[in-house]
C-alpha positions in Angstrom: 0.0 0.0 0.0 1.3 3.6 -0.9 2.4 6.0 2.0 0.4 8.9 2.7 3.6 10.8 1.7 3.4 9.4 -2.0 -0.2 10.1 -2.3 0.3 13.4 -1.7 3.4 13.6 -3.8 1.6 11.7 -6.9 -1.7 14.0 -5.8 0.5 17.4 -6.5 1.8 16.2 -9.4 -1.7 14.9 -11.0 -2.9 18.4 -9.7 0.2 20.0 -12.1 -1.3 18.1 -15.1 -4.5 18.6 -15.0 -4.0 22.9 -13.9 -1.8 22.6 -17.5 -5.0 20.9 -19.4 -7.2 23.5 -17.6 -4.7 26.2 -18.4 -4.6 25.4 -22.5 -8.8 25.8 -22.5 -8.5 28.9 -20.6 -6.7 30.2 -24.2 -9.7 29.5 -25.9 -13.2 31.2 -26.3 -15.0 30.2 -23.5 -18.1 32.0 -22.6 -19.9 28.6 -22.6 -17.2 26.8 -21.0 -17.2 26.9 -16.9 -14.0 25.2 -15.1 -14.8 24.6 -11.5 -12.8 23.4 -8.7 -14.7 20.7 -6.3 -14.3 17.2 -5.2 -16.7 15.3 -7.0 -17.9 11.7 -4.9 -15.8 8.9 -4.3 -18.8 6.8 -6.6 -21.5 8.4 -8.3 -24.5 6.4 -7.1 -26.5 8.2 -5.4 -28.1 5.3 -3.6 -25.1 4.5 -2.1 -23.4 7.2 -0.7 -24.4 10.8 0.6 -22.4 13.1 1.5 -21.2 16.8 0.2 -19.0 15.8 -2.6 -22.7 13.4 -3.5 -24.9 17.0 -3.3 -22.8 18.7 -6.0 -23.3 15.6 -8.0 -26.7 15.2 -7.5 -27.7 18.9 -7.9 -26.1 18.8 -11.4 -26.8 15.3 -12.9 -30.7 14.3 -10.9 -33.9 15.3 -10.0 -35.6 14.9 -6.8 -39.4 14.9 -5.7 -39.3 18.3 -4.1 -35.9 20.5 -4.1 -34.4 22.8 -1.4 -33.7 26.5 -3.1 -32.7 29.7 -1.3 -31.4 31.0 1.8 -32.9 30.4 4.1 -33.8 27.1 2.0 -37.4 26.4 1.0 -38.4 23.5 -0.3 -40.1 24.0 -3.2 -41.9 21.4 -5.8 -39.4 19.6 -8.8 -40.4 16.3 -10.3 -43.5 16.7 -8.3 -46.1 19.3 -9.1 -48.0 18.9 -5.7 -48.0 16.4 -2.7 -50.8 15.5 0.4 -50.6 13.8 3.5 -53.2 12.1 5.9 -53.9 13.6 8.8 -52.2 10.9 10.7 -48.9 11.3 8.8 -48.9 7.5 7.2 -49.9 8.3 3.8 -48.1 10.8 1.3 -49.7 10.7 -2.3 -47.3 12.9 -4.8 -48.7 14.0 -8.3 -45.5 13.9 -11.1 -45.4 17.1 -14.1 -46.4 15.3 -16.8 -43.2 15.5 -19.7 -40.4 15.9 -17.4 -37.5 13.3 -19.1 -34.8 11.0 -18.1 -31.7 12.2 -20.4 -32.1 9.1 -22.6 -35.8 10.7 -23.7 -38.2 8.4 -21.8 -40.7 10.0 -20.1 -40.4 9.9 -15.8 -43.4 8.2 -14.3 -44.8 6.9 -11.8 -43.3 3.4 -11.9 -39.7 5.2 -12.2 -40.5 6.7 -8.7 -41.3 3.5 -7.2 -38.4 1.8 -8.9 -35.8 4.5 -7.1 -37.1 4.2 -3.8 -37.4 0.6 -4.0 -33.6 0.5 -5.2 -32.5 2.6 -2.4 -34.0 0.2 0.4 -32.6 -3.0 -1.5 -29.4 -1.5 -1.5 -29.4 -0.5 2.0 -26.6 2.3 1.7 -26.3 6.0 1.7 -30.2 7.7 2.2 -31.7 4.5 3.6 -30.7 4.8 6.8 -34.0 7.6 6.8 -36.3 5.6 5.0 -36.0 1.8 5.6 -36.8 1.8 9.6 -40.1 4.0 8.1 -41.1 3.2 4.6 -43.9 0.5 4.7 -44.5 0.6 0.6 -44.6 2.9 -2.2 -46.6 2.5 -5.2 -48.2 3.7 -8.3 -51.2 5.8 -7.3 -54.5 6.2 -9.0 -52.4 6.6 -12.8 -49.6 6.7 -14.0 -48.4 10.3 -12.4 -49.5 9.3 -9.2 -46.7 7.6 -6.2 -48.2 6.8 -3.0 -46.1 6.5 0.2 -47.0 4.4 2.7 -45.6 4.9 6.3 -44.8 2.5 9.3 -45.1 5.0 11.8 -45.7 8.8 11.4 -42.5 10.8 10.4 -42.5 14.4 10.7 -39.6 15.0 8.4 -40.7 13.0 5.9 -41.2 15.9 3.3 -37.9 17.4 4.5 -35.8 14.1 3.0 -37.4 13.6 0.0 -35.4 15.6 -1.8 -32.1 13.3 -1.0 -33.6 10.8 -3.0 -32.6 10.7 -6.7 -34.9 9.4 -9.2 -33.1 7.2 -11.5 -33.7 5.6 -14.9 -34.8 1.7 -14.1 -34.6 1.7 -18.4 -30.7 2.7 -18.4 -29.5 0.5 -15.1 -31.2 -2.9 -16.2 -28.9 -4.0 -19.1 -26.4 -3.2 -16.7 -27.4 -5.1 -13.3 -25.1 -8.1 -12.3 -26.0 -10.6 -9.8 -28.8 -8.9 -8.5 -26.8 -5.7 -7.7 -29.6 -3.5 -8.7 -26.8 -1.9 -11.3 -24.9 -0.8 -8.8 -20.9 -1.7 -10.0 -22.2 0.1 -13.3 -23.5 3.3 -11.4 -20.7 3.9 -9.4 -19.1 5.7 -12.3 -22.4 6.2 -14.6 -25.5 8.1 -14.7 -29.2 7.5 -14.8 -30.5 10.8 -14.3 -32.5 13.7 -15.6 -30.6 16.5 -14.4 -30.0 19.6 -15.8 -26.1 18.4 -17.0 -25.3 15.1 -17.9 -22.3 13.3 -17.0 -19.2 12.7 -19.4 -18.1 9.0 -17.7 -14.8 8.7 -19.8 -13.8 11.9 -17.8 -14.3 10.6 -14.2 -12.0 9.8 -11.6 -12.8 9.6 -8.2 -12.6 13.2 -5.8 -11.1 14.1 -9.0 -12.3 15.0 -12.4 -15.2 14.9 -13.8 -17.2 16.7 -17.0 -20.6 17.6 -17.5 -22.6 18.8 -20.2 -25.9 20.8 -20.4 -29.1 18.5 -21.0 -31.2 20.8 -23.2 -34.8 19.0 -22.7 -34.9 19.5 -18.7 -37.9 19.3 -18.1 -37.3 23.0 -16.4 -36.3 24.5 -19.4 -33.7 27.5 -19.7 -35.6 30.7 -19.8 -34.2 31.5 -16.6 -30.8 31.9 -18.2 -30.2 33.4 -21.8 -26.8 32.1 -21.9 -26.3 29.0 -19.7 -23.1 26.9 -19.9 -22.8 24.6 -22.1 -19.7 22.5 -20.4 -18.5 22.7 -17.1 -15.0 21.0 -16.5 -14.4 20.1 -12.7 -10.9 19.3 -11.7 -9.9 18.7 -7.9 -6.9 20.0 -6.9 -5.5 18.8 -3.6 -3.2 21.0 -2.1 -4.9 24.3 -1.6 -2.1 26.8 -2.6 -1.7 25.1 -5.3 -5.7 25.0 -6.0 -5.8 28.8 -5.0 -3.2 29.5 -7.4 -5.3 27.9 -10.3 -8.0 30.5 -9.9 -5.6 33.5 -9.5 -3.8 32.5 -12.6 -7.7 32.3 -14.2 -7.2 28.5 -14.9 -10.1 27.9 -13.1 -12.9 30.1 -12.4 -14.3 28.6 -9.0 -13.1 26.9 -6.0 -14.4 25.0 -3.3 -15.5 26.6 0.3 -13.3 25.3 2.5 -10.4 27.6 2.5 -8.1 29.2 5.4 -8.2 32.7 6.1 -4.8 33.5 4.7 -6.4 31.9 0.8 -9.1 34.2 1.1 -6.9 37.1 1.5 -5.2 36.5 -2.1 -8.2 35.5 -3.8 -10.0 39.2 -2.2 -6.4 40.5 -3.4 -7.0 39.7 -6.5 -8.3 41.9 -9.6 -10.9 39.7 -11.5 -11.8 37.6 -8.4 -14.3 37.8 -5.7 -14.9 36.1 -2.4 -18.7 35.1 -1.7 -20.2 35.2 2.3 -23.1 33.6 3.1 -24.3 32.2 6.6 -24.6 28.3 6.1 -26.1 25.7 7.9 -23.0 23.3 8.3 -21.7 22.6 11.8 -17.9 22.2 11.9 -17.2 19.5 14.9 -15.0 17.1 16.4 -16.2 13.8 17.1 -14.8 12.0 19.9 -15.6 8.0 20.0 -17.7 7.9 23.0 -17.6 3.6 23.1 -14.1 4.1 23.8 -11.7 4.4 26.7 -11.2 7.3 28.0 -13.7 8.9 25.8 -16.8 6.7 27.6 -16.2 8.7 30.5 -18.5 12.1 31.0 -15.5 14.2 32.6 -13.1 13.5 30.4 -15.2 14.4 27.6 -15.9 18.2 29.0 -12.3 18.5 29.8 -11.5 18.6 26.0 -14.7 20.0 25.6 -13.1 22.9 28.2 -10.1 22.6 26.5 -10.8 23.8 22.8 -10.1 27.3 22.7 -13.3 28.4 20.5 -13.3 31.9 20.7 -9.3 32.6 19.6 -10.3 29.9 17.0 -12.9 31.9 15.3 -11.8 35.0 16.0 -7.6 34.2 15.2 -7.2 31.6 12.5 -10.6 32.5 11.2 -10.9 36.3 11.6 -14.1 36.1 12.7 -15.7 34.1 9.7 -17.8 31.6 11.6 -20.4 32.0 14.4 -19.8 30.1 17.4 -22.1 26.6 17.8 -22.3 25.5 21.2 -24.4 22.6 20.1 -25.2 20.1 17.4 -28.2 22.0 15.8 -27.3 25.3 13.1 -28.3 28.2 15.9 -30.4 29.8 12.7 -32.9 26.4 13.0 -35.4 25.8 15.0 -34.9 23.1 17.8 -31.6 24.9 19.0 -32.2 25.9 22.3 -31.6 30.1 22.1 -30.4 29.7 25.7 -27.5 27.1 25.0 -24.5 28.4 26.4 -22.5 25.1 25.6 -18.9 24.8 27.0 -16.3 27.8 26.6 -11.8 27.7 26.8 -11.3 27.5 30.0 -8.1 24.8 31.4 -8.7 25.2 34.7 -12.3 23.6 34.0 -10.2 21.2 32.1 -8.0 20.3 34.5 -10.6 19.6 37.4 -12.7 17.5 35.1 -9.6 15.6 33.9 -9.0 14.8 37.9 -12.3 13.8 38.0 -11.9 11.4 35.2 -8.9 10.1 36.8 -10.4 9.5 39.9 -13.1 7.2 37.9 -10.1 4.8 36.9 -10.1 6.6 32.9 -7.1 6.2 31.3 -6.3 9.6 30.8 -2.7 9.4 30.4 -2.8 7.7 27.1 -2.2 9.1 23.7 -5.3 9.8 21.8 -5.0 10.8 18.1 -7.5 13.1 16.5 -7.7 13.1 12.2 -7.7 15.1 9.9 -8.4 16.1 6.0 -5.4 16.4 4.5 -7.4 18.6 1.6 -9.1 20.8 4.6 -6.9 23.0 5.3 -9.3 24.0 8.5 -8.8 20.9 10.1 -4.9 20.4 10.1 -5.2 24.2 11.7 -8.4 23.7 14.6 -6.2 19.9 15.0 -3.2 22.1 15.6 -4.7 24.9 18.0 -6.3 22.1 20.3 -2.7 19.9 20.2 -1.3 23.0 21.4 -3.5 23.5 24.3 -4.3 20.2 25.4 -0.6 19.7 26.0 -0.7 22.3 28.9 -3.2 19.9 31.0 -0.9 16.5 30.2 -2.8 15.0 27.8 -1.1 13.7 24.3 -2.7 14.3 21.0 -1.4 12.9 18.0 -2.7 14.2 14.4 -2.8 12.3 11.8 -3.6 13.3 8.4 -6.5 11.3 6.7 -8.4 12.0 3.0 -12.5 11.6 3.4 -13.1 8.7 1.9 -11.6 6.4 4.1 -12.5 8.5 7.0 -16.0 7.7 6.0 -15.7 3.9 5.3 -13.6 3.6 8.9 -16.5 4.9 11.0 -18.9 2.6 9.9 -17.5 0.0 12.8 -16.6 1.2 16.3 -13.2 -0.7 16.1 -11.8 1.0 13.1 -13.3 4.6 14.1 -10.8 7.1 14.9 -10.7 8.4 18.6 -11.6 12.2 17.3 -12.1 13.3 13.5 -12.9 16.8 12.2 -15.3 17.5 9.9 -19.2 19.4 9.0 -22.1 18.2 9.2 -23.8 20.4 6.4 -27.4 20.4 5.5 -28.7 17.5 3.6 -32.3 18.5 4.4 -33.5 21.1 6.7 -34.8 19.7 9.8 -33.1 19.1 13.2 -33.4 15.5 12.6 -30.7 15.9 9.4 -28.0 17.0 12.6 -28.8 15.5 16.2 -31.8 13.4 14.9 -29.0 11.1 12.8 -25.9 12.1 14.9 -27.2 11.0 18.7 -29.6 8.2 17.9 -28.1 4.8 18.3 -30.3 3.4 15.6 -27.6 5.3 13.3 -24.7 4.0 15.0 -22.3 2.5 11.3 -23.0 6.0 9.4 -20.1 8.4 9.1 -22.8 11.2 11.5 -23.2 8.7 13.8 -19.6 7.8 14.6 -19.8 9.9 18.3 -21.0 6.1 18.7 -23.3 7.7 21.7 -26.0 6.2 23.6 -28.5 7.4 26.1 -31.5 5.7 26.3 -33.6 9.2 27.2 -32.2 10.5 24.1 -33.0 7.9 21.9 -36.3 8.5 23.2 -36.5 11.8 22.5 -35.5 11.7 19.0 -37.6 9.3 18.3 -40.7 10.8 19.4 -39.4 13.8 17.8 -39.6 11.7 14.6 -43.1 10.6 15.3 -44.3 14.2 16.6 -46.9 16.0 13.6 -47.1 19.1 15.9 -44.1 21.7 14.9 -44.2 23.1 18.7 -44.3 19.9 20.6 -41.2 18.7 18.3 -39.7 21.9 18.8 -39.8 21.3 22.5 -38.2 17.6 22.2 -35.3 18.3 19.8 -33.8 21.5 22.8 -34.1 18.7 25.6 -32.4 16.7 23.5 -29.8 18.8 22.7 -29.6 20.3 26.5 -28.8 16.4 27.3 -26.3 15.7 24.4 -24.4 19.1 25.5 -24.1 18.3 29.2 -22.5 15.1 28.4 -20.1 16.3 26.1 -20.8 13.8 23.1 -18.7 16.0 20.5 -17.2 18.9 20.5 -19.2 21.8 18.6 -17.2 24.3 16.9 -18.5 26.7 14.5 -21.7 27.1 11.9 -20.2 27.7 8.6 -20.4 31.7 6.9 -19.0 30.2 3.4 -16.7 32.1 1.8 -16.2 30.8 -1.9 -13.8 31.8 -4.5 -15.4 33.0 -8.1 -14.3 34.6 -10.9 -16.6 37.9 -11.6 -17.1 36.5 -15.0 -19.3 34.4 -13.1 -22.9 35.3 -13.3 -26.2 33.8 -11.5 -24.3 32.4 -8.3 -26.8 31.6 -6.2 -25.8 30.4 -2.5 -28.6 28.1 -0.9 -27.1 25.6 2.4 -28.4 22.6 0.5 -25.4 22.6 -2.2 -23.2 25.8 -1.0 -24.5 27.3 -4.5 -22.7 24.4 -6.8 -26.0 24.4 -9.3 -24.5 25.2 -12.6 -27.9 25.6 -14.3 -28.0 28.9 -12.9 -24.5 30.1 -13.8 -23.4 31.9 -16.8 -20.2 33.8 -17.8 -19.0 37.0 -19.5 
C-alpha cells in the first residue's frame, strides 16, 4: 500500500497536469465553458453514498421529488407538481409534471418513482438509513403520475428528505445489473439521471475529475438563463495553494469553500476575483468516539470540551468568519435551544474535570489521536490549536492526516473509528433530525454522523418521538431537551456554523448560494 507521503506527492503532481489541461482551454473562447474546482464523490451512485462531494453531483446530474432552493432554503416542488398527506402522517400521495424526461428521452413516471425508492431500500446504503426503519411501501397511485407513500409510523420530516432521493432511470440501469446488484458496479461511475447536466463518464476519476454537459430538454427549461453553460470542467486540486493558485492564474474560475483565512486574502487581493459570504447551515465538529476508553467517561469528555479554545479559533485563524455553535443544531434552525450556552476555553475547567476522570479509573494518560483532512486545510489548523492546548493539561494528541473517503468507510465500525475526526455536518435537508436526529440516535450508530457512537437511552427516546411528533411546537420542545442532554454530556465537540466564503471569478454570473449545495447548481451560472 502507498504512504500517505506518496499520495500526496503523486496528488500534486496529478494536480500539475490537470492545472496545465485546464490552463490550455483557458486560451480558448470560452463563454460557454465553466471550469470549476470541487471534489466530485468517491462513486456516483447516489443510492449508495451521501455526503457533500454526493450533493454537487446530484444537484447537477438528478432530479428529486421536491428541491431545497434559497437562503434560508425552501423546499419547493421539482419532479413533483403537488403532494398530500393524511392527517395521521402515514400516507403521502405525490402528483409527477407530466413531460419531465430521463436524459435518454423516456418519459419519468410513476413506476420510475417506485423503482428508485425501492432501489434505495434494497441496497441499503447511503439515504436508507432515513427511510427503511419508516417506509412500509410505495406505489403507483390512481395513474400513471400518481406515487403513493405508505408509512410504518408517522415521520414528521418525511417531506424534509425527500429531496435526498434521486430518481433514476430503471430503463438505463437494467442491461447493466449483475448478480442482483440493482446496477450498482455500473452506477458507481455512470448516470441514470435527468438532471440539468449530464455526465461525461470517460472523464471521471474519483474526488477528481469529472465533466458535465448541459441537458437541453430538462424538463425546467432554460428561460431562466439566456446564456447557460454549455460544459462545465471540474478538476480537484488537492493542495490548496496550489488550488488557489489555479483561480488566480484564471485557470479555473471557481473553487471550493473550504479555505483558510490566509487563501481568502489573495483570492480578495486579487483583480478579476471575488470572495462570496453567506451564513450556512454546516456545523464544523469534532467527534470523539464515545464507546471508547477514555472517551466513555462524561468528565473527560468536557475536559476537551473545556479545553478547545473556541473563541481565539474563530476570531484568530478564522478572523471572525464563523459563528460560534455551542451545540449540534445550526443556531439559525429551529430546535436549538436560544439559551444554549455550551462549554467555553477554559483549562482550569479542564483540569478539574480531567482529575475527575482520573479518579473514575479513565485512562487519561494515554495518547489519543485526532484526524484530519489532508485537503481541509481547517482541520490540520483547529487539529493544531487544540494539540497546542491540550498539551498544557498533560494529555497527548497525535494528528494524523486522513483523506474523506476512508475517513467515512472507517466509521462505519466502532473498532476501526478514529478516537476524534474533524469535519461538517452540512445540511442535507433542513430539519433538526438531518443534525442531532442522525448524529445522537443509536439506531444510526455505522454512518459516518453517527460515529460519536453515543448512547443514552432518554435520548434515543427523545428523538424518536421527535420523529413521530406531527405538531411543529411539541417537536420543537423535544429536539432543545435533547440537545440540553447531548451538551451536558459532552458527546462532540461543537465548533463553528459555517459563513461560506467561496472563490469565483466575476465573469461568473447567477451564483446563487442556498445551504443545500453551497450554490454548486451550474444551471443557474453563466459567464461573460
Amino acid at each position: 500500500m502507498p504512504s500517505r507521503r506518496s499520495l500526496l506527492i503523486n496528488s500534486t503532481a496529478l494536480a500539475a497536469t490537470m492545472v496545465s489541461r485546464i490552463s490550455w482551454a483557458h486560451g480558448q473562447t470560452r463563454t460557454h465553458e465553466l471550469n470549476w474546482s470541487e471534489g466530485p464523490p468517491n462513486i456516483l451512485d447516489p443510492h449508495v453514498i451521501f455526503d457533500g462531494p454526493m450533493v454537487f453531483y446530484m444537484l447537477n446530474t438528478y432530479d428529486t421529488l421536491y428541491r431545497y432552493e434559497g437562503n434560508p432554503p425552501k423546499i419547493v416542488p421539482w419532479l413533483a407538481s403537488s403532494y398530500t398527506a393524511s392527517p395521521d402522517g402515514l400516507t403521502w400521495t405525490f402528483k409527477l409534471r407530466q413531460g419531465a424526461k430521463f436524459q435518454d428521452g423516456s418519459e419519468i413516471v410513476a413506476e420510475d418513482v417506485v423503482y428508485s425508492f425501492q432501489r434505495l431500500v434494497a441496497l441499503n446504503r447511503g439515504p436508507a438509513a432515513v427511510f427503511k426503519p419508516i417506509l412500509d411501501s410505495v406505489s403507483v397511485g390512481e395513474d400513471r403520475y400518481t406515487v403513493q407513500f405508505k408509512l410504518k409510523v408517522p415521520y414528521a420530516p418525511f417531506l424534509s428528505t425527500v429531496p435526498i432521493v434521486a430518481i433514476v432511470n430503471p430503463r438505463v440501469i437494467a442491461p447493466n445489473v449483475k448478480n442482483d446488484d440493482w446496477g450498482a458496479a455500473w452506477l458507481s461511475a455512470n448516470s441514470a439521471g435527468s438532471g440539468p447536466y449530464r455526465l461525461d463518464p470517460a472523464t471521471y476519476r474519483p474526488m477528481e475529475a469529472i465533466d458535465f454537459h448541459r441537458f437541453k430538454e430538462h424538463f425546467a427549461g432554460w428561460g431562466h438563463n439566456a446564456n447557460p453553460v454549455e460544459l462545465v470542467r471540474n478538476r480537484y486540486i488537492l493542495e490548496t495553494t496550489t488550488r488557489v493558485s489555479a483561480l488566480m492564474r484564471g485557470d479555473i474560475d471557481a473553487i471550493d469553500h473550504y479555505l483558510p483565512v490566509d487563501q481568502l486574502d489573495r483570492i480578495g487581493r486579487t483583480a478579476g476575483l471575488r470572495v462570496t459570504n453567506d451564513e450556512t447551515m454546516r456545523v464544523f465538529v469534532i467527534t470523539m468516539h464515545n464507546g471508547r476508553a477514555p472517551f466513555d467517561n462524561v468528565h473527560y469528555r468536557r475536559a476537551l470540551s473545556y479545553a478547545f479554545n473556541y473563541k481565539g479559533f474563530i476570531d484568530g485563524i478564522l478572523k471572525k468568519g464563523a459563528v460560534r455553535n455551542p451545540g449540534p443544531i445550526p443556531q439559525n434552525l429551529w430546535g436549538s435551544p436560544a439559551d444554549l450556552k455550551g462549554y467555553e476555553f477554559n483549562l482550569e475547567k479542564a483540569k478539574a474535570e480531567l482529575e475527575k476522570a482520573r479518579a473514575a479509573g479513565a485512562p487519561v494518560d494515554r495518547e489519543i489521536e485526532i484526524h484530519t483532512q489532508n485537503q481541509q486545510a481547517q482541520t490540520t489548523q483547529a487539529a493544531q490549536v487544540f494539540q497546542s492546548d491540550l498539551r498544557k493539561i498533560g494529555i497527548k494528541l497525535k494528528v494524523v492526516p486522513n483523506l474523506w473517503p476512508p475517513l467515512a468507510a472507517a466509521t462505519t465500525k466502532p473498532e476501526t473509528s478514529p478516537d476524534m475526526w474533524l469535519h461538517w455536518v452540512s445540511a442535507y435537508f433542513v430539519d433538526p433530525e438531518n443534525w442531532i436526529g442522525q448524529m445522537y440516535d443509536s439506531a444510526f450508530h455505522g454512518t459516518w454522523k453517527g460515529s460519536a457512537w453515543y448512547k443514552n437511552a432518554e435520548v434515543d427516546g427523545l428523538l424518536r418521538e421527535a420523529r413521530r411528533e406531527l405538531d411543529a411546537e411539541r417537536r420543537k420542545g423535544l429536539y432543545e431537551k435533547a440537545s440540553r442532554i447531548v451538551v451536558d454530556e459532552a458527546a462532540d465537540i461543537w465548533i463553528y456554523n459555517t459563513i461560506q466564503m467561496r472563490g469565483l471569478s466575476k465573469r461568473i454570473q447567477g451564483f446563487a448560494f442556498s445551504p443545500i449545495g453551497g450554490g454548486s447548481e451550474f444551471r443557474l451560472l453563466s459567464l461573460t
